[in-house]
N, C-alpha and C positions, 0 to 999 in steps of 0.2 A: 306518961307521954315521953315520945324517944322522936329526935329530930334524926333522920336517912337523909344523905346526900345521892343523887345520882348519875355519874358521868356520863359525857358525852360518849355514846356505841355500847353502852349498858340499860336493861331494863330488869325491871323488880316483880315479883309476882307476890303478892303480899295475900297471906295467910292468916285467919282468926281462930284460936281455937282449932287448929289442923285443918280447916277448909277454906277454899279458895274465895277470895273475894275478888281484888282486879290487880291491873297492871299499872304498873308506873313508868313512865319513863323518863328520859334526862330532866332533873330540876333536886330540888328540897323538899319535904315531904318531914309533916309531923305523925307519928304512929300512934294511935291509943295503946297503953295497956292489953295486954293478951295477943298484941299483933307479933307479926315477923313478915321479916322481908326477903326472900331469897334472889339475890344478883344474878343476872346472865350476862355472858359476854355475846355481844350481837354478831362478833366475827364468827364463831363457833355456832356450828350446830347445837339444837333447842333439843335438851334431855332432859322431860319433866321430871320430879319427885312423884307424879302423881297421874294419874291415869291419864292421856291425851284427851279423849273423848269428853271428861269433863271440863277442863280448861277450855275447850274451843267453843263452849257456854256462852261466853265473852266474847261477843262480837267485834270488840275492838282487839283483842288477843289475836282473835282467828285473822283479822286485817293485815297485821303483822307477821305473822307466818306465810311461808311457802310449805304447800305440802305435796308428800309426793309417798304414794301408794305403787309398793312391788307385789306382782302378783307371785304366784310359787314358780311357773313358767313363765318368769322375767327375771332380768336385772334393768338394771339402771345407770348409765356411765354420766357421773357427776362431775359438771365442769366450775371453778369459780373465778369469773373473771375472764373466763375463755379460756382456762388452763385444767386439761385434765387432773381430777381430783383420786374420787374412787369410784370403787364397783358396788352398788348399792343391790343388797339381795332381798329375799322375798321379808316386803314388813312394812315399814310405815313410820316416816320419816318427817322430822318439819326441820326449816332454814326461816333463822329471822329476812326480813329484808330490809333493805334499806344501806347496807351499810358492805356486803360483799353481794356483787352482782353473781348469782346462780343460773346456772341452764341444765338441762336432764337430758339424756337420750335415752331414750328407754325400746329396748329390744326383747324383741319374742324367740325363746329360747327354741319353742316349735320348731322355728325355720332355721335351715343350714345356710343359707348365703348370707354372707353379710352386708347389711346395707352400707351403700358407700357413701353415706353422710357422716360415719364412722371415719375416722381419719387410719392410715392406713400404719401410720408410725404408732399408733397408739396398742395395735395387736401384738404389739410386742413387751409391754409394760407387765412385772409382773402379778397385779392386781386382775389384769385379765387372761392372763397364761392357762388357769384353772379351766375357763369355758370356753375353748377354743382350739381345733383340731388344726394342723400345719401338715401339710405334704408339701415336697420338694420335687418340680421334677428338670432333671439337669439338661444342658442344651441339646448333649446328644443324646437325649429317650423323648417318649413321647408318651404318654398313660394316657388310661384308663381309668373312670371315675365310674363304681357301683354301689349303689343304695341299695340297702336294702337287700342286697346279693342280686341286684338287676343291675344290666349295666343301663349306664346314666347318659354317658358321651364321650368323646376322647379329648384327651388334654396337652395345651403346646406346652416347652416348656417355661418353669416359671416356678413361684413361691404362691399357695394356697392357702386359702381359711377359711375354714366353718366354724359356726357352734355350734359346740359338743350339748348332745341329744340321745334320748333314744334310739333317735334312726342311725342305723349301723353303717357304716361308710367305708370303704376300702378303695385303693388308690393301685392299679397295676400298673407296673412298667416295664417295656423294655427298650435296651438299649439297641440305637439305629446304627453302633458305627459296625464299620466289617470288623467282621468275628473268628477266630481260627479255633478251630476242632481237629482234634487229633483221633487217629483210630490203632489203637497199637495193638500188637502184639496179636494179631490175629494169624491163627494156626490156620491153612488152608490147605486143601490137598488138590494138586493139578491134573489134568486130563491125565495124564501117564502114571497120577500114583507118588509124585514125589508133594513130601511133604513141607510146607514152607511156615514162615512165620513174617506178614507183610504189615510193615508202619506205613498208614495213610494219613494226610492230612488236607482237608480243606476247608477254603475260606467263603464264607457266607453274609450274610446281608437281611436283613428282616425289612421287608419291603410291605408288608401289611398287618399294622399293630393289631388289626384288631382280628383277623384269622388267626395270627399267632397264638394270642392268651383268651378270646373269649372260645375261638371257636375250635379249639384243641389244647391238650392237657398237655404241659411239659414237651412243646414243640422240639424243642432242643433235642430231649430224647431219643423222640421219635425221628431226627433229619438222621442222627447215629445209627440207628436202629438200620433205616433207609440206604445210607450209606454202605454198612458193613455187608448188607445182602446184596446188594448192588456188584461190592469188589468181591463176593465169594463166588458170585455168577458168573463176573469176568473170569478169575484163576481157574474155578472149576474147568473152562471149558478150553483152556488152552495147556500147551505140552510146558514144561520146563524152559525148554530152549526157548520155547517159541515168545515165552513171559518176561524173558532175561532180556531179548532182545528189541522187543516193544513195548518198553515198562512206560514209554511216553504218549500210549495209546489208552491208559487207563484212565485218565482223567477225560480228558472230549468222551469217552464212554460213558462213565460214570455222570456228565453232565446233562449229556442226550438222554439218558436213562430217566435222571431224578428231576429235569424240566419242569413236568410238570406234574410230580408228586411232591416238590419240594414246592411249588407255585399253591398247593392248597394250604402247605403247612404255616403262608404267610411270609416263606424267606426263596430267595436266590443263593444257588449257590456259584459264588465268583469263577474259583477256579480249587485244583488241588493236583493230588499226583501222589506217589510212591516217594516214601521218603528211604523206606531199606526195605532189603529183602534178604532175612535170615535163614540159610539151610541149616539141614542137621550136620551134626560131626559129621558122618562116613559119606553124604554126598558131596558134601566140601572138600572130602579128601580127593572123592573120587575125581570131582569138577579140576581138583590140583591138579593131580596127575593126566590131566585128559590136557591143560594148558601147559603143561613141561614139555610134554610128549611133543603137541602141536610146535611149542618154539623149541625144542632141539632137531623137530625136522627140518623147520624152515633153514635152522642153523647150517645142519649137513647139507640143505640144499644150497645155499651160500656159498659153504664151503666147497664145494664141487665145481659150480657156476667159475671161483677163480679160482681153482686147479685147470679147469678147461682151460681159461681165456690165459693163465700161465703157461700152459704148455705150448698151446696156440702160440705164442709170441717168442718161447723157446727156436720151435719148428719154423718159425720167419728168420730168426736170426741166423738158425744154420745153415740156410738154404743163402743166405745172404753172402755169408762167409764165404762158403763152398764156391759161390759163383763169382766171387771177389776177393783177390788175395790180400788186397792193400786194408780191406775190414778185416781180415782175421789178424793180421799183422796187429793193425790198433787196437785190437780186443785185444790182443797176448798183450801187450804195451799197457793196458789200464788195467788185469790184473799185477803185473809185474808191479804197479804203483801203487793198489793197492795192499799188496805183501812189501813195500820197501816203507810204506807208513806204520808198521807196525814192527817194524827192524829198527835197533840205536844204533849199530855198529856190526861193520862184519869184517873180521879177521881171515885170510885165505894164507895158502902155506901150502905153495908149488900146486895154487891156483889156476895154470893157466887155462884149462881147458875152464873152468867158470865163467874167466873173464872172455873167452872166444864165445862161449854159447851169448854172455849178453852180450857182446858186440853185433853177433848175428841178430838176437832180438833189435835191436836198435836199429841198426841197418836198414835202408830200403832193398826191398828185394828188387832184383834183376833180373 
């Protein structure tokens, strides 16, 4: 005989000879010979030595237990006390009671949405990270949610969860803000034969997600695509000069054009324009030499323009003179002044006829 003590949140499962006889719980307990007692802690989940199915024999055992059966397409999110614990997977499980308050949620892995008795901070723990699919979709896009390679429905944006399943899920998006596309380096040849290289750029807008990605492939592609035939049809059909000089007409064409080829692809396009327009070497030379030519005419005609109105103003003053003696007097008087500003000194030496001619200059006539 062996005296067993047994504390308060501990129970005993006493054993004869390797098989189970019954349970004890909190007191003093004397054992025969051949017995044993194995302890449990009541806080702790219940891990027999010995097959569950025979223990729960014992009707007052099974009283004692919570049990809780995961199928293969389950788990189970175990709470104790109302505080998420673990993720319980397919198998079969017991909790004493009495002593930690337990609760189960138990979910079908079948289905993709999650139930929102599910707390929504807990899909983030990572205990459940493993069975649980997360798509993002940011403020400015807007998806696309397809099962199965079907589409499913469109999506605002936000943070999502499914559980991970067989069924196959994918999440398209695209982005709603305006968009700038470039079209470069495009070689094009104009009504006349001269050959160019034109950078285009425009800016666009996805105005219907779901024309864009369900109901065409690489939308984006294709507005390019749209685009560059668009501005080859313009160039093609105008002279050189006539491109240079209306390069602000390309864009309101190109938009009238792609209205409403661009309205199926699911997007608007805002606006755009020419951004360069690259000639070859020898046309650029020539284009040089055609705008030297143009400004050294305009130059000689300038130049001419006041040669006239010089000479013109000449022929007023002579005629001024001529008919006025007292102006040509003061005309001789303001050269003389300005030939004595550029004199320091003058020495004369049986000067007198110098000093009579400028006394004469000075003089009023009579």
């Amino acid at each position: 005989m062996k005296r067993v003590r047994i504390n308060t949140g501990f129970v005993a499962l006493v054993f004869k000879n390797g098989n189970y006889t019954k349970v004890l719980t909190e007191g003093r307990y004397w054992l025969a010979s051949g017995t044993t007692a194995i302890l449990y802690n009541m806080v702790k989940p219940f891990y027999p030595t010995i097959d569950l199915n025979i223990l729960l024999r014992d009707e007052q055992l099974e009283e004692m237990l919570t049990m809780v059966e995961v199928k293969d397409n389950e788990i189970v999110v175990q709470y104790e006390n109302g505080i998420f614990k673990n993720v319980l997977t397919a198998g079969r499980y017991a909790f004493w009671k009495g002593v930690t308050e337990y609760s189960f949620s138990k979910v079908d892995l079948n289905e993709i949405e999650i139930d929102k008795s599910i707390d929504r901070s807990l899909l983030q723990k990572p205990q459940l990270l493993p069975y649980i699919r997360v798509y993002v979709v940011e403020d400015y896009e807007k998806g696309l949610l397809f099962k199965d390679g079907r589409f499913e429905k469109e999506v605002a944006p936000g943070i999502y969860f499914y559980w991970k399943n067989p069924t196959a899920l994918a999440l398209k998006k695209a982005d709603m803000r305006q968009l700038q596309m470039e079209i470069s380096g495009q070689e094009i040849l104009t009504k006349d034969k001269a050959a160019l290289r034109v950078n285009f750029f425009a800016q666009y807008k996805v105005t219907d997600v779901t024309r864009a990605l369900v109901e065409n492939k690489d939308f984006d592609r294709q507005l390019y695509v749209l685009i560059q035939l668009a501005l080859r049809e313009y160039v093609g059909t105008r002279n050189l000069d006539e491109l240079l000089e209306n390069k602000e007409q390309v864009a309101p064409y190109i938009l009238n054009v792609l209205k409403d080829k661009a309205s199926e692809l699911g997007v608007e396009i805002l606006n755009g324009g020419i951004r360069d327009v690259i000639l070859p070497g020898e046309v650029r030379e020539i284009m040089n030499q055609v705008l030297v030519a143009e400004k050294r005419a305009q130059a000689n005609t300038i130049t001419r323009r006041e040669e006239t109105a010089s000479t013109r103003s000449l022929l007023n003053t002579a005629k001024l003179m001529e008919d006025n003696s007292m102006l040509f007097k003061l005309k001789e008087m303001e050269y003389v002044e300005k030939i004595a500003e550029k004199i320091n000194s003058i020495t004369l030496s049986n000067g007198a006829l110098v000093v009579d001619q400028l006394r004469d200059i000075f003089s009023p006539v009579k």
